[in-house]
C-alpha angles and dihedrals in degrees: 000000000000080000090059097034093061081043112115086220107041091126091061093038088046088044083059105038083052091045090050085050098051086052104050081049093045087056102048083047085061104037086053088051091053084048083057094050104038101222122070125260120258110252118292105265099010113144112247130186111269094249094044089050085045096057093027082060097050084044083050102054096045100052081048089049090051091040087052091054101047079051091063102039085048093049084043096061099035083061083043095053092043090054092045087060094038110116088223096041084051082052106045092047093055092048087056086054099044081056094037088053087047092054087052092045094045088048099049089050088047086052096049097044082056098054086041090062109037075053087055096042089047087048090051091045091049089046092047090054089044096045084049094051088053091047087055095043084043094052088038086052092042089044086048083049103052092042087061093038088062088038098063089038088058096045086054093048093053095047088043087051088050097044084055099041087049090048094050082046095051086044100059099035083058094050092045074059103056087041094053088047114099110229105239101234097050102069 
């Protein structure tokens, strides 16, 4: 390059070595369209008949179409293929699925608080309703309670009541006694 460079005619020598280029190009462009059509071209600049040239055309463009487009896919994954060997691509991606395992980390926490706490909402709701049914037995026992509490009050009361009446009874009967009872020195 520095030969032709220093060259008094290295545009002329770069024009052709351009133009040798395009052409080589220019063959294996068309030796890859004749691969995607399975049959060889007819000779560059040889005279067809107008309806052959028309559908050799259309043959033509959409073998170029197809061969564009395995162009692409090919230039695609060999980009693919030099990022996945590149040192900060290898890096980037497993940083996205250090963060993508997070997410799924954080989700399925988020999915088990969640289930944690309806189970502790449903515990407080069954002990409440527990702790409401013992409340209930415990004032049932405490109302039984009282009832024979005053029953037995009562009962003692009564018996209290009887004991006194039968004192004072006994009490009058014995003074009627003494009254009745004629003192010895009187009659």
């Amino acid at each position: 390059m520095q030969m032709i460079g220093q060259n008094p005619q290295a545009k002329q020598i770069m024009a052709s070595l351009q133009t040798h280029i395009a052409e080589h190009l220019g063959f294996q462009y068309r030796q890859q369209i004749e691969e995607r059509l399975g049959a060889p071209l007819p000779p560059p600049n040889e005279e067809l008949p107008e309806e052959v040239e028309v559908e050799l055309s259309r043959l033509v463009a959409d073998a170029g179409k197809q061969l564009t487009q395995a162009h692409q896919q090919q230039a695609a994954q060999q980009q693919a293929q030099q990022q996945a060997q590149d040192p900060m691509f290898q890096l980037q991606q497993a940083e996205l699925q250090v963060k993508q395992a997070e997410v799924q980390r954080k989700a399925a926490k988020d999915q088990v608080d969640a289930q944690i706490k309806q189970q502790q909402m449903q515990l407080q709701t069954t002990k409440a309703a527990a702790d409401a049914m013992l409340k209930a037995e415990q004032l049932k026992v405490d109302k039984t309670e009282l009832a024979i509490d005053a029953e037995v009050k009562g009962v003692e009361m009564s018996q209290a009541r009887r004991a006194a009446r039968d004192k004072t009874q006994i009490e009058v009967a014995k003074l009627m006694q003494q009254k009745q009872k004629p003192s010895g020195g009187n009659k």
